[in-house]
Backbone bond lengths (Angstrom), bond angles and torsions (degrees), N, CA, C in turn:
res aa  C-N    CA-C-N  psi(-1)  N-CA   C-N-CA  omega(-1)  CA-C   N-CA-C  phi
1 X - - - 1.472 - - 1.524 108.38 -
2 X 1.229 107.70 131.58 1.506 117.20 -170.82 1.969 101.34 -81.48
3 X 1.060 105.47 130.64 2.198 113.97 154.21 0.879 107.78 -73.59
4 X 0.984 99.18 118.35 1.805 110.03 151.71 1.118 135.01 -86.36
5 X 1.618 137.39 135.20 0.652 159.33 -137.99 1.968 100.91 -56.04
6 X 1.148 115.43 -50.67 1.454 144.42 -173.48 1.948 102.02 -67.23
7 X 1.543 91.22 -32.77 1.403 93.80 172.12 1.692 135.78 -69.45
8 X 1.575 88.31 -37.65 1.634 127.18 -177.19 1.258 84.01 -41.49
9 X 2.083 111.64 -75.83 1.285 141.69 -147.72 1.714 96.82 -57.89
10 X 1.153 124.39 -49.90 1.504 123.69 174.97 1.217 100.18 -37.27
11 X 1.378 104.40 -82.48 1.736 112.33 -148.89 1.724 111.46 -48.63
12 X 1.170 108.37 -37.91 1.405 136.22 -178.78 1.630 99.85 -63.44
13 X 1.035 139.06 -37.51 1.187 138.35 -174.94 1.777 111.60 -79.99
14 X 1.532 102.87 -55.80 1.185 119.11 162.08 1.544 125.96 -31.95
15 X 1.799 100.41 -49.92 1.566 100.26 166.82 1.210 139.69 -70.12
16 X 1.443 98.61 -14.34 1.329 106.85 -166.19 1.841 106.34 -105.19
17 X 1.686 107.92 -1.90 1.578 129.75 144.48 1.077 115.14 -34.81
18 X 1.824 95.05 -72.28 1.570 104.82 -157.79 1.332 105.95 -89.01
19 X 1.702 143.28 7.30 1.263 135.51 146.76 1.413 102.10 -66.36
20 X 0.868 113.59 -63.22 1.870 106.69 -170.93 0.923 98.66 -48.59
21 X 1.261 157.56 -94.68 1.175 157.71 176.87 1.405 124.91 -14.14
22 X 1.146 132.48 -27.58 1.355 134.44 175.85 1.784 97.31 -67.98
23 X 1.403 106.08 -88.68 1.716 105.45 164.09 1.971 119.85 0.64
24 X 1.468 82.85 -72.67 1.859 81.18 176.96 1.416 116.73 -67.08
25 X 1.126 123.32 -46.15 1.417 112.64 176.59 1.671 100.96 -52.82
26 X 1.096 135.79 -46.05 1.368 135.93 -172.18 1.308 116.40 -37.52
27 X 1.448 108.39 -48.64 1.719 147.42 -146.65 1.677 88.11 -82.37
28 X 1.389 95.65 -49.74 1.676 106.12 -169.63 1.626 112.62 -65.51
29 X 1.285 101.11 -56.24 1.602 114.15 161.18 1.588 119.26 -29.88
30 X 0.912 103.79 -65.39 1.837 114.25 -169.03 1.514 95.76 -83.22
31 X 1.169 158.28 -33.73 1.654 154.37 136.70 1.457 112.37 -12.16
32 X 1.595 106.13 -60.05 1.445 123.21 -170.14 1.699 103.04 -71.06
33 X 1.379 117.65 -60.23 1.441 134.11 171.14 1.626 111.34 -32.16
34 X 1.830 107.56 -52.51 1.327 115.87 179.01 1.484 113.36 -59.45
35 X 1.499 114.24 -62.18 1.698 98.71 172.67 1.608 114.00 -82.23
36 X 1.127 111.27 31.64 1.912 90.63 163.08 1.388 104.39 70.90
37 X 1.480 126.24 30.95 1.312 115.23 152.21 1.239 124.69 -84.40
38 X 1.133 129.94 73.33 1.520 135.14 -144.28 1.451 97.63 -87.52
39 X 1.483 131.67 9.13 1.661 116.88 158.93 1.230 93.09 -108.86
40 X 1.051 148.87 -32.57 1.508 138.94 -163.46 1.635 100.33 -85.98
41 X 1.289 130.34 -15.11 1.117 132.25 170.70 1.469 117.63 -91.87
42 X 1.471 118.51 -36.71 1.284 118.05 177.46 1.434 111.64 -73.16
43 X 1.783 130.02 -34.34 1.022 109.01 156.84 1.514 138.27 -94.40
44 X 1.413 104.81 51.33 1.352 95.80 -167.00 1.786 86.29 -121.06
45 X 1.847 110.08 -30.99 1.238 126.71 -162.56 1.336 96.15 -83.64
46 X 1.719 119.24 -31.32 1.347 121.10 170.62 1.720 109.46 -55.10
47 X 0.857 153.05 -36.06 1.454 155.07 -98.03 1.561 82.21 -135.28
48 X 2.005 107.10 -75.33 1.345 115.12 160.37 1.305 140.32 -5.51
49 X 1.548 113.86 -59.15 1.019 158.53 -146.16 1.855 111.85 -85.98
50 X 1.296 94.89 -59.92 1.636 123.33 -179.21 1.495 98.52 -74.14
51 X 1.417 119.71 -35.05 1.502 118.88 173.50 1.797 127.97 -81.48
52 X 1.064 99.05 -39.21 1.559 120.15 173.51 1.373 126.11 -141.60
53 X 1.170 131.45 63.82 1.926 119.93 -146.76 1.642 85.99 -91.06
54 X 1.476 88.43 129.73 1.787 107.99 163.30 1.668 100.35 -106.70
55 X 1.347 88.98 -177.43 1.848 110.09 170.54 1.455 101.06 -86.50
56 X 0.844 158.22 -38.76 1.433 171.29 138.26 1.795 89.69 -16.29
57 X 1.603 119.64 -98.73 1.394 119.89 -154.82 1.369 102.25 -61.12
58 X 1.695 130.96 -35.18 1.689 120.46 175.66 1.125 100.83 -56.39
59 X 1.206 135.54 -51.51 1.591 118.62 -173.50 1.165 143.21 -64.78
60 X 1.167 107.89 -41.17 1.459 125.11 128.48 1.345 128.11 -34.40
61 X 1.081 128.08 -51.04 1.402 123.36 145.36 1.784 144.72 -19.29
62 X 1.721 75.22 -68.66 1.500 97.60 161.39 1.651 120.25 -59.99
63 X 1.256 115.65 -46.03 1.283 124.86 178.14 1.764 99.60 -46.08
64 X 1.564 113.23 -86.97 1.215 95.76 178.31 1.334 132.32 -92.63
65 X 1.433 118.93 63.02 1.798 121.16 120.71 1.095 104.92 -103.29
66 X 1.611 151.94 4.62 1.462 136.83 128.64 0.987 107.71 -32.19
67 X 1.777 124.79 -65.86 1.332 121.53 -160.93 1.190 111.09 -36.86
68 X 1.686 105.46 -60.29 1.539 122.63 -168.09 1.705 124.00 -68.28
69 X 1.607 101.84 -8.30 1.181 107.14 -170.05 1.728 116.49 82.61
70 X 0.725 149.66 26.75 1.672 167.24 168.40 1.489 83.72 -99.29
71 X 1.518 129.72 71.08 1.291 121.92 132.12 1.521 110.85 -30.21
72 X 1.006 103.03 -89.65 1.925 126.06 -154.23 1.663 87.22 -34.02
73 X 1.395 128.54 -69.56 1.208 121.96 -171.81 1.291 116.70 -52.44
74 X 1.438 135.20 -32.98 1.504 159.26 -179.73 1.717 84.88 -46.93
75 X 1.645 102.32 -70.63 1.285 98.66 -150.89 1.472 104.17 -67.20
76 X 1.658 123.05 -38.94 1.709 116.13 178.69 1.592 115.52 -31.10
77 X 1.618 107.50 -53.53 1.302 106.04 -163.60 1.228 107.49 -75.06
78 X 1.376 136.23 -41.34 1.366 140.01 153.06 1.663 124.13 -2.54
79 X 1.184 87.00 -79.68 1.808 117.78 157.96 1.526 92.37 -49.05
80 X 0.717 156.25 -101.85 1.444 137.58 -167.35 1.291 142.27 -29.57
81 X 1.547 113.59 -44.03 1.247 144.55 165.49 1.878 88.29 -50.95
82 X 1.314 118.77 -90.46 1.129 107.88 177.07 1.676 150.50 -63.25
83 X 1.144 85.88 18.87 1.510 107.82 158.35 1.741 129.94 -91.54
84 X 1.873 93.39 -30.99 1.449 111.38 135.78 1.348 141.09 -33.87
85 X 1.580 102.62 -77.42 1.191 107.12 -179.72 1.699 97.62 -142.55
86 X 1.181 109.48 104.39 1.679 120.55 -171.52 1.318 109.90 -71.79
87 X 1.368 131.96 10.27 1.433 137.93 179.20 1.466 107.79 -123.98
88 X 1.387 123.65 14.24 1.301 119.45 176.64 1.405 118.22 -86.61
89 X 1.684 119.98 120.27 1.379 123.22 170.76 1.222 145.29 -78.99
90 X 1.580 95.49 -10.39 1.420 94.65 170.40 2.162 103.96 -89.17
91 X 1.107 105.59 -21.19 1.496 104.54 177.19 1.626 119.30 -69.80
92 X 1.581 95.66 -22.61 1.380 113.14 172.44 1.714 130.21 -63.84
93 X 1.658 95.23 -43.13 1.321 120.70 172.93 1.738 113.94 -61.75
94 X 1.507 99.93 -60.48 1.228 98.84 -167.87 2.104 108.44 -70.60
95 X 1.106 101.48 -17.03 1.957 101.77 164.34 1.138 116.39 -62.60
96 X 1.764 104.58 -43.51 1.771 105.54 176.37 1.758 119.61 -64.98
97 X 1.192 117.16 -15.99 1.199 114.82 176.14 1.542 102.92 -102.08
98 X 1.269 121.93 -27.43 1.718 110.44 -179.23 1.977 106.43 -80.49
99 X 1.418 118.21 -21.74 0.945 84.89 -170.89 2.130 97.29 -97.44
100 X 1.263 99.03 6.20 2.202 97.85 168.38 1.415 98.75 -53.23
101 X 1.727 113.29 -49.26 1.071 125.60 -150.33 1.787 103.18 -64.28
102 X 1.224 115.69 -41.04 1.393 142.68 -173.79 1.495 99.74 -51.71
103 X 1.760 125.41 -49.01 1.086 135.40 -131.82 1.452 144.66 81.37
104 X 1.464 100.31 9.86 1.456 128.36 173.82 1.387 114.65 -91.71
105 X 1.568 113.23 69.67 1.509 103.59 -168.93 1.629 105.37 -68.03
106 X 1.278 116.51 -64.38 1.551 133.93 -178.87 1.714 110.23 -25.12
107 X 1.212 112.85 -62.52 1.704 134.22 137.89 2.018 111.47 4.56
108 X 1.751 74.45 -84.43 1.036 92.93 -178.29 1.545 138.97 -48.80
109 X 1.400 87.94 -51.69 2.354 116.99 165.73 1.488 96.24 -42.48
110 X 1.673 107.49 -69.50 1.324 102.91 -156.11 1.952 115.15 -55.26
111 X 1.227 131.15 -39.72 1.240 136.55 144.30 1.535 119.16 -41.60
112 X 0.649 136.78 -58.27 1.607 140.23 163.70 1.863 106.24 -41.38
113 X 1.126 116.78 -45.39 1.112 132.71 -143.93 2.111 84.38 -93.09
114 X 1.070 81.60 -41.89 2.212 78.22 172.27 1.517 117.30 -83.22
115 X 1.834 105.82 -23.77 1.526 77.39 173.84 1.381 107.83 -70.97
116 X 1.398 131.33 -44.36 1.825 126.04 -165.90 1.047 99.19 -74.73
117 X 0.925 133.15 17.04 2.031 132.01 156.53 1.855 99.69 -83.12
118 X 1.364 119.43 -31.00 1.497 111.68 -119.60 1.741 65.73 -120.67
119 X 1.898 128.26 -27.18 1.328 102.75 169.85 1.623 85.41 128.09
120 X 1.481 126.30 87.75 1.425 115.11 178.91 1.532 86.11 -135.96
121 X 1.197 127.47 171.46 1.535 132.68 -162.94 1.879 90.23 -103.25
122 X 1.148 117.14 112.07 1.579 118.54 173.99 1.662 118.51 -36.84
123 X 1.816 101.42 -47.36 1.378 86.66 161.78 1.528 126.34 -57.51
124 X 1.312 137.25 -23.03 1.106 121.20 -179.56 1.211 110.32 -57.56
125 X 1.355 113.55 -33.29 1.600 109.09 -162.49 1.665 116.09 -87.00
126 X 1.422 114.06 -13.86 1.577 127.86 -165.89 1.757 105.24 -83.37
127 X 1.933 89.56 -27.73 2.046 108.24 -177.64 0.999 123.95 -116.46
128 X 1.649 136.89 3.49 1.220 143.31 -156.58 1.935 81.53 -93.73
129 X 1.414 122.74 129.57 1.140 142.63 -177.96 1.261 80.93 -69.27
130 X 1.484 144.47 -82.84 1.742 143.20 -147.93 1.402 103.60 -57.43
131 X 1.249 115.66 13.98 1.800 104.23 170.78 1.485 111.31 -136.20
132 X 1.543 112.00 11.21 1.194 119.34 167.46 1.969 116.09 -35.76
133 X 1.491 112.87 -30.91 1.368 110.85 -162.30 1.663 94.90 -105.28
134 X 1.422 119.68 -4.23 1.526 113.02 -174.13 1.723 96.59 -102.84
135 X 1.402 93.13 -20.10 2.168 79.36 176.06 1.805 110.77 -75.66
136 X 1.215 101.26 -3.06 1.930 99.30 176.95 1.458 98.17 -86.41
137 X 1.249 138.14 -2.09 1.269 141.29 173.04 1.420 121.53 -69.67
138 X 1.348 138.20 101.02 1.227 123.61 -148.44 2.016 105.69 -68.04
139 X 1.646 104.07 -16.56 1.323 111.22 -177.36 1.975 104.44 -51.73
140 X 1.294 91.51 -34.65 1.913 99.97 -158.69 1.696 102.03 -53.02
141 X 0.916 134.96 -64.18 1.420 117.30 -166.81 1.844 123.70 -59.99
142 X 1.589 112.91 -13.95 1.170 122.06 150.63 1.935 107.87 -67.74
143 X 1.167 163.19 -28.33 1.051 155.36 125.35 1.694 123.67 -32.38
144 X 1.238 109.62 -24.79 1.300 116.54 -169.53 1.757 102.37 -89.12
145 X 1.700 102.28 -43.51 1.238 118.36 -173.20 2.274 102.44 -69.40
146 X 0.848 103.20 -19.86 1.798 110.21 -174.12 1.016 107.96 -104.97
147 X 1.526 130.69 -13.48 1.460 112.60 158.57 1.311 101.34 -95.74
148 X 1.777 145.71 -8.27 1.531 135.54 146.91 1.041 104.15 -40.86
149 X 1.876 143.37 -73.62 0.923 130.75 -132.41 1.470 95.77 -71.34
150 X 1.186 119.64 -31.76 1.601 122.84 -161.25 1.716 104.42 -72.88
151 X 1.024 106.95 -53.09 1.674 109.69 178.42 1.408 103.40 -61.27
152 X 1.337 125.00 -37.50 1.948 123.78 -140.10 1.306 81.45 -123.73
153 X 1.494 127.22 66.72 1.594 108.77 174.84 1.588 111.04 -66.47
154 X 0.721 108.21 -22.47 1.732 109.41 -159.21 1.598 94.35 -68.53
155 X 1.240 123.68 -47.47 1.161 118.32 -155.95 1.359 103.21 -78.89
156 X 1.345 148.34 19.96 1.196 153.23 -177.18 1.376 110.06 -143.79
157 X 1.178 133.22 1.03 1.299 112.92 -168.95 1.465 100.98 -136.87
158 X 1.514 110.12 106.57 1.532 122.70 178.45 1.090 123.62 -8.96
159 X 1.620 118.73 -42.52 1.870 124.30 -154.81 1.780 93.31 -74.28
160 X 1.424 113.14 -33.13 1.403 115.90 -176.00 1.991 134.70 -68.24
161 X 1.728 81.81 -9.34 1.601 115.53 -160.42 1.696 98.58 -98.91
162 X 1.218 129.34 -34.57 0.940 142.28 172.11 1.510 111.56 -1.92
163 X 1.429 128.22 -52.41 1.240 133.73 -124.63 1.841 103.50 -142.22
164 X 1.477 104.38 1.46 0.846 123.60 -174.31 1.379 134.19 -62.86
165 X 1.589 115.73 -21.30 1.336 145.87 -177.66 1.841 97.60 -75.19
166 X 1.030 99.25 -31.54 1.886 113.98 -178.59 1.604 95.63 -65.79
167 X 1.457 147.74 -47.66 1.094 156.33 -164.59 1.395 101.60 -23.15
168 X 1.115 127.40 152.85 1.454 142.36 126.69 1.839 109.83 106.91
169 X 1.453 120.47 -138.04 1.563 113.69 -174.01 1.340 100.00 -117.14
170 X 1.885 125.75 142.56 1.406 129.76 -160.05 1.646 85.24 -136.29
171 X 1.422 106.00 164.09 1.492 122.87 155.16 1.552 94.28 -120.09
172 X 1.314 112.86 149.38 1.461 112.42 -166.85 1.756 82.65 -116.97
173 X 1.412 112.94 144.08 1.548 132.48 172.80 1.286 111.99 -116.49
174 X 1.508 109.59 129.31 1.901 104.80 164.78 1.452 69.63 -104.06
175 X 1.735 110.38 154.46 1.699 131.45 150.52 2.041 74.55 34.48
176 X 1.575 85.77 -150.44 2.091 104.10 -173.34 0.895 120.76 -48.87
177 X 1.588 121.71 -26.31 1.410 145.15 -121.95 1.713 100.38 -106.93
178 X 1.657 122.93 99.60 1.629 112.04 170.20 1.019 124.39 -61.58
179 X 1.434 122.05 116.05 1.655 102.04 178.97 2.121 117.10 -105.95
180 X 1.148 102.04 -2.95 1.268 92.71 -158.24 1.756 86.09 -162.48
181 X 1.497 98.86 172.80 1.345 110.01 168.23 1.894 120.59 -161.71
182 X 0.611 129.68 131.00 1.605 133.49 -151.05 1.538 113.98 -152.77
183 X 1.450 83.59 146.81 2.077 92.39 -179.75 1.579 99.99 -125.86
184 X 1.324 111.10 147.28 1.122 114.43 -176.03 1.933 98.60 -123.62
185 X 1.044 117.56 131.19 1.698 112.94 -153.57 1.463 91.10 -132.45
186 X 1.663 134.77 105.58 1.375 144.01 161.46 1.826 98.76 -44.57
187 X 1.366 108.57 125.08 1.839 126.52 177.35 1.439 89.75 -123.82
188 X 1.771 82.36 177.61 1.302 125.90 -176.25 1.548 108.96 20.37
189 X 1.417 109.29 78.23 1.581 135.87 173.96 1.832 92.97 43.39
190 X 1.488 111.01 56.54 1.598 98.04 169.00 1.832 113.31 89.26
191 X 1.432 123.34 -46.39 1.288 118.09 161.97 1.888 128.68 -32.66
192 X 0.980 126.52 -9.27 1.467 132.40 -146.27 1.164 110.08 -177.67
193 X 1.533 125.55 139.97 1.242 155.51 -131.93 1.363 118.15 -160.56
194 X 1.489 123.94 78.71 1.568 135.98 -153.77 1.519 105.03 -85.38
195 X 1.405 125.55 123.68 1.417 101.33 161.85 1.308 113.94 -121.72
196 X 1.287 114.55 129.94 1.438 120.75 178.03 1.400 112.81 -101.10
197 X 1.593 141.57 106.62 1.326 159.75 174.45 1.419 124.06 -92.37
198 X 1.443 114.89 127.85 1.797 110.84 177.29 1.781 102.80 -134.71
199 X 1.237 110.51 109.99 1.497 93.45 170.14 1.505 121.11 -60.85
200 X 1.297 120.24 177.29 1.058 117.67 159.35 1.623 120.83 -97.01
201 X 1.507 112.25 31.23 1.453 126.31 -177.44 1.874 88.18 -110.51
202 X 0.997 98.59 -35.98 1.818 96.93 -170.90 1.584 112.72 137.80
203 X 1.840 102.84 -18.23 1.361 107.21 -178.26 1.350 97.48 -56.64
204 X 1.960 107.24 167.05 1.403 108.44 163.57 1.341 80.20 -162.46
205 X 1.649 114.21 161.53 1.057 136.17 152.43 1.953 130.76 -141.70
206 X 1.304 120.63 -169.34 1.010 114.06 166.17 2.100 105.64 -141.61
207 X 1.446 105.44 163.68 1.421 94.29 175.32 2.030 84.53 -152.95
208 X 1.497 105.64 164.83 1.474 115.74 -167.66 1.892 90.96 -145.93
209 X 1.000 87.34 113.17 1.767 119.16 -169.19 1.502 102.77 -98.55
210 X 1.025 133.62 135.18 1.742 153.13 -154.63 1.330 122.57 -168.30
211 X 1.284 119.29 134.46 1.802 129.37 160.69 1.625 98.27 -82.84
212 X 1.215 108.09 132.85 1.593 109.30 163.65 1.484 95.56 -103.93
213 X 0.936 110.77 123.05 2.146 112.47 162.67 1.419 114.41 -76.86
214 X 1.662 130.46 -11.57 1.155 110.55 163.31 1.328 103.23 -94.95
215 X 1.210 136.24 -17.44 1.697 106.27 178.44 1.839 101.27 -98.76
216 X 1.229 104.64 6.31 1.667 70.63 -168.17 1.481 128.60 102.84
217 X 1.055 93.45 -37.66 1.523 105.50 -168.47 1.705 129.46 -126.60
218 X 1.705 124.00 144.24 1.423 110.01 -161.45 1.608 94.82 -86.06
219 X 1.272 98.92 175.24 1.935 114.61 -171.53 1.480 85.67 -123.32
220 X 1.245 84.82 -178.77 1.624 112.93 -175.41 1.833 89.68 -161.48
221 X 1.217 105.23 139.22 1.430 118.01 147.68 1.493 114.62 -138.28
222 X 1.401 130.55 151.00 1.648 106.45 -153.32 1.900 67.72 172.32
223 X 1.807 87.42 111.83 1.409 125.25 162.33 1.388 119.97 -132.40
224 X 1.788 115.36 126.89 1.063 125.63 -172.15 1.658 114.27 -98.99
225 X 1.431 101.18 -161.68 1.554 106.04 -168.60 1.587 95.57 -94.05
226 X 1.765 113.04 -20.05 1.368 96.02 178.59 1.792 125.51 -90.91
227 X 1.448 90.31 16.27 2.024 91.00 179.86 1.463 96.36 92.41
228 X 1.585 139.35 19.19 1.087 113.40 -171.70 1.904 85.11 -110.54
229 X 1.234 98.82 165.87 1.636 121.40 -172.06 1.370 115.21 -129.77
230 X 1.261 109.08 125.27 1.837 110.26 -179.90 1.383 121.34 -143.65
231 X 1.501 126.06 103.45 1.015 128.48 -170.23 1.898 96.70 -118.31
232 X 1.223 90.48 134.27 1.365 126.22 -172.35 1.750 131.78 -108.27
233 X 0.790 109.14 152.25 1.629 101.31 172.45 1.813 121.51 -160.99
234 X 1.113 125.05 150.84 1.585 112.00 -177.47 1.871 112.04 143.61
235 X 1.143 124.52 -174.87 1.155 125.22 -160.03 1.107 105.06 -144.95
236 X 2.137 124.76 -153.70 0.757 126.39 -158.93 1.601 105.99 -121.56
237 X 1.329 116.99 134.29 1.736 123.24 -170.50 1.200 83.03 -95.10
238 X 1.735 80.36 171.12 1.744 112.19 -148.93 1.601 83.94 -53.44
239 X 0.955 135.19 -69.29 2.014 153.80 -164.44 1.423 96.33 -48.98
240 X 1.002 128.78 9.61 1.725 125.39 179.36 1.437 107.94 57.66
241 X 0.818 132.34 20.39 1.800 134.73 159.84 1.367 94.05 -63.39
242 X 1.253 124.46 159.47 1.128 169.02 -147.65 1.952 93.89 -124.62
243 X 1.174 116.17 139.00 1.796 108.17 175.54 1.696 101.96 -168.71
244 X 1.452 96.14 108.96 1.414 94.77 174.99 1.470 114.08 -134.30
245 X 1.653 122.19 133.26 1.518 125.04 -171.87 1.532 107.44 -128.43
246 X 1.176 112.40 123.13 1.597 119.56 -177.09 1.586 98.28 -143.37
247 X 1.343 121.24 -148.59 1.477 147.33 171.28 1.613 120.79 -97.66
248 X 1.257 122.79 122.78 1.344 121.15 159.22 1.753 104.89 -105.41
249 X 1.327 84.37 127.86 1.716 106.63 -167.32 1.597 109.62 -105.73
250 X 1.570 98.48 96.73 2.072 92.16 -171.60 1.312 102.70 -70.07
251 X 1.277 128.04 -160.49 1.599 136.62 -129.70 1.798 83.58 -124.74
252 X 1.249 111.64 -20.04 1.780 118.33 168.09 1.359 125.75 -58.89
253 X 1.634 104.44 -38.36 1.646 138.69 -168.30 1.664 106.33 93.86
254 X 1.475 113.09 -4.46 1.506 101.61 163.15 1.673 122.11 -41.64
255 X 1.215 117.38 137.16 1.795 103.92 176.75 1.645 91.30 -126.67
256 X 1.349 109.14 133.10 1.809 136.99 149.81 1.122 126.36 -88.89
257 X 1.402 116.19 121.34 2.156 106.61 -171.04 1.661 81.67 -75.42
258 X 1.510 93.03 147.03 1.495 113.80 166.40 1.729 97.69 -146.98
259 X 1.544 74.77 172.34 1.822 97.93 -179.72 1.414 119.40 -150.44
260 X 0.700 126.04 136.73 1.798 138.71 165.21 1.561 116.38 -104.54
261 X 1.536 87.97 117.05 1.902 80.58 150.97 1.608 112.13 -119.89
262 X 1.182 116.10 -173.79 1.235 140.50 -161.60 1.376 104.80 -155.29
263 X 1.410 104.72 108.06 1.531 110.51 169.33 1.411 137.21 -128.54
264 X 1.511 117.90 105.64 1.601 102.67 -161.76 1.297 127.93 -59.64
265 X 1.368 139.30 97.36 1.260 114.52 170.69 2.027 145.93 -69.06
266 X 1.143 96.08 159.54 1.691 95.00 -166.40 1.644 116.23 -49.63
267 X 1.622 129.45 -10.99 0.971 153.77 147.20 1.406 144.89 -33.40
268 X 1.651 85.13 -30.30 1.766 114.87 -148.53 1.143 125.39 64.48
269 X 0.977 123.78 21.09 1.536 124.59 164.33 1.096 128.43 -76.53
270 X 1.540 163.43 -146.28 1.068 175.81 141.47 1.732 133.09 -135.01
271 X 1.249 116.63 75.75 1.361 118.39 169.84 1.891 122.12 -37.94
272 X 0.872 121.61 113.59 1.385 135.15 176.87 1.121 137.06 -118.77
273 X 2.091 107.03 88.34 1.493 94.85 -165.78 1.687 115.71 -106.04
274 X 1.390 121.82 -177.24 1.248 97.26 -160.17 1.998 67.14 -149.91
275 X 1.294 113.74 140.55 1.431 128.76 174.35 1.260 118.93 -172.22
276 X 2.062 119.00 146.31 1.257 111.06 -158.61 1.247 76.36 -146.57
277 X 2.038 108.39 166.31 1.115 105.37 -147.91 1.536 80.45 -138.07
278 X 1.405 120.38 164.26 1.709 120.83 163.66 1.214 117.08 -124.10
279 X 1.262 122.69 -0.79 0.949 126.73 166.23 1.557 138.91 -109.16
280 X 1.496 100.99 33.75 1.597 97.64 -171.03 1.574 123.17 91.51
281 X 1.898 114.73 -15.23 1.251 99.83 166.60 1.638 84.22 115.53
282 X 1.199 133.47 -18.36 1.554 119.16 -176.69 1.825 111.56 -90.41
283 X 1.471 94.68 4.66 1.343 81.32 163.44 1.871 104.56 -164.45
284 X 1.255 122.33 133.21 1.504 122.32 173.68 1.170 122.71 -81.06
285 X 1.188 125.82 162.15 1.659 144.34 161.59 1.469 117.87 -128.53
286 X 1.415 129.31 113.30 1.434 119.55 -176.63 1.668 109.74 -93.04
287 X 1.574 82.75 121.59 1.648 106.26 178.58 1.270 99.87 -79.75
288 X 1.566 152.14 -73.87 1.404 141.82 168.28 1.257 90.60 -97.61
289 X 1.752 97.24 -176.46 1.347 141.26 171.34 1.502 113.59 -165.76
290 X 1.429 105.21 99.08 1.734 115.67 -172.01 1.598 100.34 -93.91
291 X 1.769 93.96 162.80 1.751 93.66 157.84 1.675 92.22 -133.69
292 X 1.745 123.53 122.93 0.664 75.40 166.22 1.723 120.95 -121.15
293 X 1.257 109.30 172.81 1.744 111.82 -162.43 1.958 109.24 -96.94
294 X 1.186 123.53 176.63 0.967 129.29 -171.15 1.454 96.33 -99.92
295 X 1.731 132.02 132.78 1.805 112.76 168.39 1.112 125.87 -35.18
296 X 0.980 138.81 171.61 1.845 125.17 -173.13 1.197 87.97 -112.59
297 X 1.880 129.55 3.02 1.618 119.27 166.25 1.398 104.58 -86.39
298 X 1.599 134.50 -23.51 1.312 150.84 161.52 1.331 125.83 -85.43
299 X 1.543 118.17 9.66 1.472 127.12 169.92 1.667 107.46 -66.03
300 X 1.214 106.20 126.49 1.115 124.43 159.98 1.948 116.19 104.12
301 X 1.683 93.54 6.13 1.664 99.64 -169.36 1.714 94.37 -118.38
C-alpha cells in the first residue's frame, strides 16, 4: 500500500505533538510535585512513566504515593527507579521511608543506611518530618553519625586535627616581655584554622591554616598589617611539633625561606619559633622565639 503524501504530513505533525507535549507534561509534573499535589503529580508522573520511565520520574513517583499513602505502590516504582540506576539517593531515601511505613523497619535502616554513606546533610535526617518514627529507633543516631562523618570529613579524620593544640586565645611572650595576643578559632566545620594576631606595638595580622589531602601536607598563608606575605608548607616531626618552611615575601617582592614551628608544651603552653634562612635552608637564624600562655582569665580551661 502506497503513503501518501498527506499521510507523511499527518504522521509527521503528530510527532512533533507528542514531542511538545512530553516537555509540558514534564513542566506540569514537577509544578504539581513542587507544591505537594501529590495526586496531580502521581498521575501525571504515572502517565510519564508508562511512556518513558526514568530514575528521575519513578522517584518522583514514588515520592508522591508517599504523599498519598500508597506505600506498596511507592515502593513498586522505587524498585524500579533503582533498577535504573541502583546508586540513586534520592530513590534510596524515599524507599527508606516507604518501606518504615510498610513495617519493614530493618528494610528500611539498611536503605537509610546507603543514603548517609552516599553523603546526605545530617540535618536532613534530624528534620525530615517522614522519619519522625525512624528517629525513635535507637539504630538512628548511628545513621545520623555516618552521614556526619561523610559530609564533616575534617572533623573526624586525624590529618585535619593536627594543629589542634594551637586552638583557642594565647598571650604571646618573648623572655617576660608580652608582645602580642591572638586567637586561633577552628572554621569551616573543623577544615581550617584562623589566626587572628595584634601586637602590642599596633602590629596585627591574620594567617588561615589547612590540611591539603593531595599534598600531604598543612599550609599556612599569613598576611600582616605590614604588606609582608608568608606562605608555608610542612607537617608534623617525630616530637609532634608542628614544622612549616615556605617564603616570606616583603612588601618589595624580596622573598626569605623561613619556617615556623609550633610546639606544645607539657604545661599547655605553646612554643613558637619563627626563623629564616639565606642560604637555601642549610643554615637558620631565629627571628622570634614565643611562649605562648593561656589568659590568666582562661587559665585552667
Amino acid at each position: 500500500m502506497r503513503t501518501t503524501v498527506l499521510g507523511l504530513l499527518l504522521a509527521l505533525f503528530a510527532a512533533n505533538l507528542a514531542i511538545g507535549a512530553a516537555p509540558d507534561a514534564e513542566r506540569q509534573a514537577a509544578a504539581a510535585f513542587a507544591q505537594q499535589d501529590w495526586k496531580t503529580a502521581a498521575r501525571l508522573y504515572e502517565t510519564l512513566s508508562q511512556a518513558h520511565p526514568t530514575t528521575s520520574g519513578l522517584s518522583h513517583l514514588g515520592r508522591a504515593y508517599i504523599g498519598l499513602g500508597r506505600y506498596a505502590d511507592a515502593k513498586a516504582a522505587l524498585l524500579q527507579a533503582l533498577t535504573l540506576t541502583p546508586g540513586d539517593a534520592q530513590s534510596k531515601f524515599n524507599m527508606a521511608i516507604a518501606l518504615d511505613a510498610l513495617g519493614d523497619e530493618d528494610g528500611a535502616f539498611t536503605y537509610l543506611q546507603a543514603v548517609a554513606a552516599a553523603g546526605i546533610m545530617p540535618q536532613t535526617l534530624e528534620s525530615h518530618p517522614l522519619l519522625a518514627h525512624m528517629r525513635q529507633d535507637p539504630r538512628f543516631p548511628g545513621i545520623v553519625e555516618s552521614a556526619d562523618r561523610k559530609i564533616h570529613v575534617c572533623k573526624y579524620d586525624g590529618r585535619y586535627r593536627a594543629m589542634d593544640f594551637w586552638m583557642g586565645r594565647w598571650d604571646g611572650f618573648m623572655g617576660p616581655q608580652k608582645i602580642l595576643r591572638e586567637t586561633v578559632t577552628s572554621e569551616v566545620e573543623g577544615c581550617m584554622l584562623n589566626e587572628a594576631w595584634e601586637g602590642t606595638d599596633g602590629g596585627h595580622g591574620r594567617s588561615e591554616n589547612f590540611f591539603d589531602p593531595k599534598t600531604g601536607q598543612w599550609e599556612q598563608v599569613w598576611v600582616d598589617a605590614g604588606g609582608n606575605v608568608v606562605k608555608l608548607s610542612g607537617g608534623l616531626t617525630a616530637r609532634g611539633a608542628m614544622q612549616m618552611v615556605g617564603d616570606n615575601i616583603d612588601p618589595d617582592g624580596k622573598v626569605h625561606r623561613f619556617r615556623q614551628t609550633w610546639a606544645p608544651m607539657k604545661d599547655g603552653s605553646v612554643q613558637r619559633l619563627f626563623e629564616q634562612s639565606d642560604d637555601e635552608g642549610k643554615t637558620w637564624t631565629t627571628m622570634l622565639e614565643l611562649q605562648l600562655r593561656r589568659p590568666t582569665d582562661q587559665a585552667g580551661t
